[in-house]
VEXKOLNU-192936 format. One record per residue (C-alpha): x, y, z; residue number from 1; residue in three letters. Coordinates in Angstrom, 1 decimal, padded with zeros to 4 digits. Example, Ala and Ser with C-alpha at 12.3 -4.5 7.8 and 13.67 -1.06 7.14 Angstrom:
% residues 2
+--------+--------+--------+-----+-----+
|   east |  north |     up |   k |   r |
+--------+--------+--------+-----+-----+
|  012.3 | -004.5 |  007.8 |   1 | ala |
|  013.7 | -001.1 |  007.1 |   2 | ser |
+--------+--------+--------+-----+-----+
***
This chain:
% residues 196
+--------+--------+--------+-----+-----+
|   east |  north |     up |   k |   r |
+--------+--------+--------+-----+-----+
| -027.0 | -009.3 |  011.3 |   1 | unk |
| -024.2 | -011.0 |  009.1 |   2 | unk |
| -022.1 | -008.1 |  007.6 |   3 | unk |
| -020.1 | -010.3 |  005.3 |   4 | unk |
| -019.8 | -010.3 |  002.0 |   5 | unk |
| -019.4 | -013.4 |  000.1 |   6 | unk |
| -017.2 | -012.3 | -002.4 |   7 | unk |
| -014.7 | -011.8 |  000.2 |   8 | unk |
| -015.2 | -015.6 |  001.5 |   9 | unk |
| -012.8 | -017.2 | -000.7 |  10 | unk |
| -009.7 | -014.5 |  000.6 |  11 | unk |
| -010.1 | -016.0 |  003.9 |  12 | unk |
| -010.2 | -019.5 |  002.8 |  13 | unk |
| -007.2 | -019.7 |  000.6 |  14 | unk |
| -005.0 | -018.1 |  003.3 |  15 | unk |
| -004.9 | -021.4 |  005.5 |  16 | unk |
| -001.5 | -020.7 |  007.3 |  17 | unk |
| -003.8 | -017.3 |  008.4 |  18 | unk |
| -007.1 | -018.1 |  008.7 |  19 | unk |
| -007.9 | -018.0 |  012.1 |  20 | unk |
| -006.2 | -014.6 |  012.7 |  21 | unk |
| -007.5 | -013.0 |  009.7 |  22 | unk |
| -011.2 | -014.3 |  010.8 |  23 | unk |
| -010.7 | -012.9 |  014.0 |  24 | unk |
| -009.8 | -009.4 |  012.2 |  25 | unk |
| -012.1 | -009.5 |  010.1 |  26 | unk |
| -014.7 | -009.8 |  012.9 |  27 | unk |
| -013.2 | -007.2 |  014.8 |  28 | unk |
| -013.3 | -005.0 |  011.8 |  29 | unk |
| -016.8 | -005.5 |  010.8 |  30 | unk |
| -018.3 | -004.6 |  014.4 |  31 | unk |
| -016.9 | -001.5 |  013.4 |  32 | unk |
| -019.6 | -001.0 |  010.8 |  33 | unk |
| -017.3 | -000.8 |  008.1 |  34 | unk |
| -018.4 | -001.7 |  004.6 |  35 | unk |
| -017.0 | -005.1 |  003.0 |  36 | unk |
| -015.2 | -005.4 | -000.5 |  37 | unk |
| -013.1 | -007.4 | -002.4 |  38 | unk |
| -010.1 | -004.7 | -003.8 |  39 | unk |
| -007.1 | -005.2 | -004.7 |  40 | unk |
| -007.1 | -009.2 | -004.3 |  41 | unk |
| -007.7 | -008.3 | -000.4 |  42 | unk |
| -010.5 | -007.8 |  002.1 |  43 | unk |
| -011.2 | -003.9 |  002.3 |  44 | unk |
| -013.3 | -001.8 |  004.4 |  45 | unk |
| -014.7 |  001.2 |  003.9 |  46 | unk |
| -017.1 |  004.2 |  005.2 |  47 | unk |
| -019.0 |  005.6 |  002.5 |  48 | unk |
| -017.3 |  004.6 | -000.5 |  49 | unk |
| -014.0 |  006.1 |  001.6 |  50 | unk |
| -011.1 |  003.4 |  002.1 |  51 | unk |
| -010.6 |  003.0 |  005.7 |  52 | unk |
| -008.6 |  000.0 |  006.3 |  53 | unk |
| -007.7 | -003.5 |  004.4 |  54 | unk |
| -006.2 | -006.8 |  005.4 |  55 | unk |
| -003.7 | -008.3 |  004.0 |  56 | unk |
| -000.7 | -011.1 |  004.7 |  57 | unk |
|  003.1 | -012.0 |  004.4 |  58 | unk |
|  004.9 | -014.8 |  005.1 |  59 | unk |
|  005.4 | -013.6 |  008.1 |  60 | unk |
|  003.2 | -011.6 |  009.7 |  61 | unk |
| -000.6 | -010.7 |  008.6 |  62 | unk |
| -001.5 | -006.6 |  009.4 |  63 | unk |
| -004.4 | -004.2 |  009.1 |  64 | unk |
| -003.5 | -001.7 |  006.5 |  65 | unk |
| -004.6 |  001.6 |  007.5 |  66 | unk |
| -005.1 |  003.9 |  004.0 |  67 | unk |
| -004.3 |  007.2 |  005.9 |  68 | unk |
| -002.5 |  005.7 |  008.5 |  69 | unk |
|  000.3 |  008.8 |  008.8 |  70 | unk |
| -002.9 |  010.8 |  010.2 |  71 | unk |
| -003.8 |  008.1 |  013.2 |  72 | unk |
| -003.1 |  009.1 |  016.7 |  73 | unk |
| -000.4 |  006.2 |  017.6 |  74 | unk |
| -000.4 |  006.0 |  021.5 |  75 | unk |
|  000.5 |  002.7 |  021.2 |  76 | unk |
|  003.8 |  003.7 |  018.7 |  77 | unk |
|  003.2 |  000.2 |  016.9 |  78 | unk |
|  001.9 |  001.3 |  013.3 |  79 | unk |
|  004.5 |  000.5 |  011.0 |  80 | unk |
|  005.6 |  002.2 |  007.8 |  81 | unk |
|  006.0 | -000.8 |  005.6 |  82 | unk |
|  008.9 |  000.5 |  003.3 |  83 | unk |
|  010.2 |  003.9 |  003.5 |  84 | unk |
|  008.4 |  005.1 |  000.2 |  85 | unk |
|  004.9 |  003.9 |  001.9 |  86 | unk |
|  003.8 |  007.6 |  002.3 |  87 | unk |
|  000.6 |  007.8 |  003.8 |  88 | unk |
| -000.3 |  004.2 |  005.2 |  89 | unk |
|  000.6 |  002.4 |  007.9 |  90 | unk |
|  000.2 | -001.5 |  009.1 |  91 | unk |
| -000.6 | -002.7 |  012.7 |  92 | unk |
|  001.1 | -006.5 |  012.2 |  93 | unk |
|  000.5 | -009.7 |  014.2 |  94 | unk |
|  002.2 | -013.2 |  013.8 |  95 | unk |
| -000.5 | -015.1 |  015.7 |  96 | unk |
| -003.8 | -015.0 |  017.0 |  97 | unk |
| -002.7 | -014.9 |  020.4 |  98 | unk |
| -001.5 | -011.3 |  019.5 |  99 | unk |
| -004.6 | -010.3 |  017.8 | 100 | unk |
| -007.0 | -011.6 |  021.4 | 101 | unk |
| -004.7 | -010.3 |  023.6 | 102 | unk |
| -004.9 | -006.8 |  021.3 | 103 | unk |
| -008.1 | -006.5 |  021.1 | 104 | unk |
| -009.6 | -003.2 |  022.6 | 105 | unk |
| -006.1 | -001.5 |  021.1 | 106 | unk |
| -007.1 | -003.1 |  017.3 | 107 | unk |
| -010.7 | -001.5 |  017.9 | 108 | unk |
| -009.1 |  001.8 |  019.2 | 109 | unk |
| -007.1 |  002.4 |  016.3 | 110 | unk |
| -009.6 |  001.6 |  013.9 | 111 | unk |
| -012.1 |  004.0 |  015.3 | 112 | unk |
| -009.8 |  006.7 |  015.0 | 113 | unk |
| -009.2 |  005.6 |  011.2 | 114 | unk |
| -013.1 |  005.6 |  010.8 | 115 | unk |
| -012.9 |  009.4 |  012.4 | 116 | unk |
| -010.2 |  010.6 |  010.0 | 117 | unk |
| -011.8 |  009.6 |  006.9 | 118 | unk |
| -015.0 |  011.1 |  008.4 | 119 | unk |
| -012.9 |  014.2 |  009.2 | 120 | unk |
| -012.2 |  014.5 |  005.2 | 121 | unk |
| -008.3 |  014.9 |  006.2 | 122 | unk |
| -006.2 |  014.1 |  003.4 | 123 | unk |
| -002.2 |  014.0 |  003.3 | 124 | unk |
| -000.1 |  016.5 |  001.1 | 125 | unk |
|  001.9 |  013.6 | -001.2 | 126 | unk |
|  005.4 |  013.9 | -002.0 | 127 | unk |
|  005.9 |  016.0 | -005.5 | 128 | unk |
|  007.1 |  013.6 | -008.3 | 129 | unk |
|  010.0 |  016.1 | -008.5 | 130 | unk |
|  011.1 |  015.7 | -004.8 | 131 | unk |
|  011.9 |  012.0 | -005.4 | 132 | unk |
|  015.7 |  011.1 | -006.5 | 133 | unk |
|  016.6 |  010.8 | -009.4 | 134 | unk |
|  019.0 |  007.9 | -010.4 | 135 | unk |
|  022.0 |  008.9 | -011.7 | 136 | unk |
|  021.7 |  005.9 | -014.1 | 137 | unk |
|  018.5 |  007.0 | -015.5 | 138 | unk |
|  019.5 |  010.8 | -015.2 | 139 | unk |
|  022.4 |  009.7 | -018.0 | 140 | unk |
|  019.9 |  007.7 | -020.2 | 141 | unk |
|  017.6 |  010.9 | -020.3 | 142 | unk |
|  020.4 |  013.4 | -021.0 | 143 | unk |
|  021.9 |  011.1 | -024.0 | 144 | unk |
|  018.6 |  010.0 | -025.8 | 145 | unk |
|  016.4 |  013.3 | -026.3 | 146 | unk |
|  013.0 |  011.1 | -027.3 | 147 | unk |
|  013.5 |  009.4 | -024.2 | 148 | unk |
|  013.9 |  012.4 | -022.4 | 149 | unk |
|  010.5 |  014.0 | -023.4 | 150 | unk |
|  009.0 |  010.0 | -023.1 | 151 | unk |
|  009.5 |  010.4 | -019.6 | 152 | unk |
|  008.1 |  013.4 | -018.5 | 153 | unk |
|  005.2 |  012.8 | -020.8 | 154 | unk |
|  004.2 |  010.4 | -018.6 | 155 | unk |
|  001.6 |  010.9 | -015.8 | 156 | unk |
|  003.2 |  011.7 | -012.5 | 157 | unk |
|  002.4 |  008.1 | -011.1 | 158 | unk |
|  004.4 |  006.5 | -013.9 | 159 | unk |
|  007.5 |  008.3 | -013.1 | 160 | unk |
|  007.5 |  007.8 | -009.3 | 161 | unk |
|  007.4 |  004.1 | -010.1 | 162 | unk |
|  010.0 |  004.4 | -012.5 | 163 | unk |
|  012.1 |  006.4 | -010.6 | 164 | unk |
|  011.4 |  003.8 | -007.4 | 165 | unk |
|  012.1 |  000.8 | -009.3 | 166 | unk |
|  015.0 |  002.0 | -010.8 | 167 | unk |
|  017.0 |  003.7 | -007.6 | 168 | unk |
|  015.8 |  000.2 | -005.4 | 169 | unk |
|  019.3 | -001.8 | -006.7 | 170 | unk |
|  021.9 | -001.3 | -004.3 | 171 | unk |
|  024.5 | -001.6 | -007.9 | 172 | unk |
|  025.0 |  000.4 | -010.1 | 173 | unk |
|  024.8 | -002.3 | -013.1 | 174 | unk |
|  021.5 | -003.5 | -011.5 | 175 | unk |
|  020.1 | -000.1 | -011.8 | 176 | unk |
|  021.4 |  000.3 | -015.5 | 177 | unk |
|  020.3 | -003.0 | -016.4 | 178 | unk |
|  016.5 | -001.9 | -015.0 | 179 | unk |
|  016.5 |  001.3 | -017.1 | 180 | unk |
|  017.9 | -000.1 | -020.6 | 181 | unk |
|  015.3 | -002.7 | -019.8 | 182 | unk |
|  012.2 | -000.3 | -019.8 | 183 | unk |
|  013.7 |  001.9 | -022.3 | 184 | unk |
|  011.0 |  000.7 | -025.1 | 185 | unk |
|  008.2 |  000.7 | -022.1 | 186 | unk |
|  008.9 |  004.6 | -021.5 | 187 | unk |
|  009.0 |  005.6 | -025.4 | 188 | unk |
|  005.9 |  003.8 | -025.9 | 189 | unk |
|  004.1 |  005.6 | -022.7 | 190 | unk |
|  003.8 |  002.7 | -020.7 | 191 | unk |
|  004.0 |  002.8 | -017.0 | 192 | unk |
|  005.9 | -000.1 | -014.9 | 193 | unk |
|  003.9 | -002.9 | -015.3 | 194 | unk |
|  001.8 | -001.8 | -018.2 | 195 | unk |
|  001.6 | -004.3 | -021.0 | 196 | unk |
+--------+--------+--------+-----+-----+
***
């Protein structure tokens, strides 16, 4: 029985410089008995409505994403956390299909145990918006512009983490001010990131 879905097709097509390792992930994934949807612009797999596991590519590598990939046993020690404010999944990456073949039984391994954690109902504890730094930059622009003070923390918890990320990424200091007078009007109208 075919377990793809169409909708998925044209991810798989348009990713030429991929396609045959994505294909053969995507047939190891699906004799899984995972669930296949387009989200996110990417094949995704699920187990009862639950995210399990997507695929997804880079210029140089293409990976499983694993959604609650900090809970997987990692024998193996080859999940990767893809930047250190990724806190809860984790990749398994290949750069050609020889990798993915030779990988095979491990690939199917892991994913089982991702199927039995999100059967499990596990969840992780997420990092408090409050625990994350605060830039100084933007520390200074709340403590001299009171409306933009109470703008900020009027937003919704996921708003500020990306603020605060975006703004404390720049390794200068003028980058990072630049960044936060730039949003400035975003913030005071309650708009997230990339909110229009």
């Amino acid at each position: 029985m075919d377990k793809t879905n169409p909708k998925v097709d044209w991810y798989f097509k348009k990713n030429k410089e991929w396609q045959p390792e994505l294909e053969s992930l995507r047939v190891i994934v699906l004799a899984c008995d995972l669930t296949e949807e387009l989200k996110w612009g990417c094949p995704s797999y699920s187990l009862n409505d639950g995210n399990v596991l997507l695929l997804h590519v880079f210029k140089e590598y293409c990976a499983i994403l694993f959604f609650k990939g900090v809970l997987l046993k990692d024998p193996k020690g080859i999940l990767i956390q893809q930047t250190k404010h990724v806190q809860v999944a984790r990749q398994l990456r290949f750069k050609n299909l020889q990798e993915i073949i030779a990988q095979e039984a491990t690939i199917t391994a892991y994913i089982h145990d991702a199927i039995a954690v999100e059967k499990s109902g596990a969840q992780v504890e997420m990092k408090k918006t409050a625990e994350f730094e605060m830039p100084e930059e933007l520390q200074r622009a709340l403590d001299e512009r009171p409306e933009l003070d109470t703008a900020f923390y009027a937003l919704t918890p996921g708003r500020q983490r990306g603020y605060l990320l975006h703004f404390s990424a720049p390794k200068l200091a003028k980058t990072r001010e630049a960044r936060v007078a730039k949003f400035i009007p975003h913030i005071l109208s309650g708009k997230g990131l990339d909110d229009e």
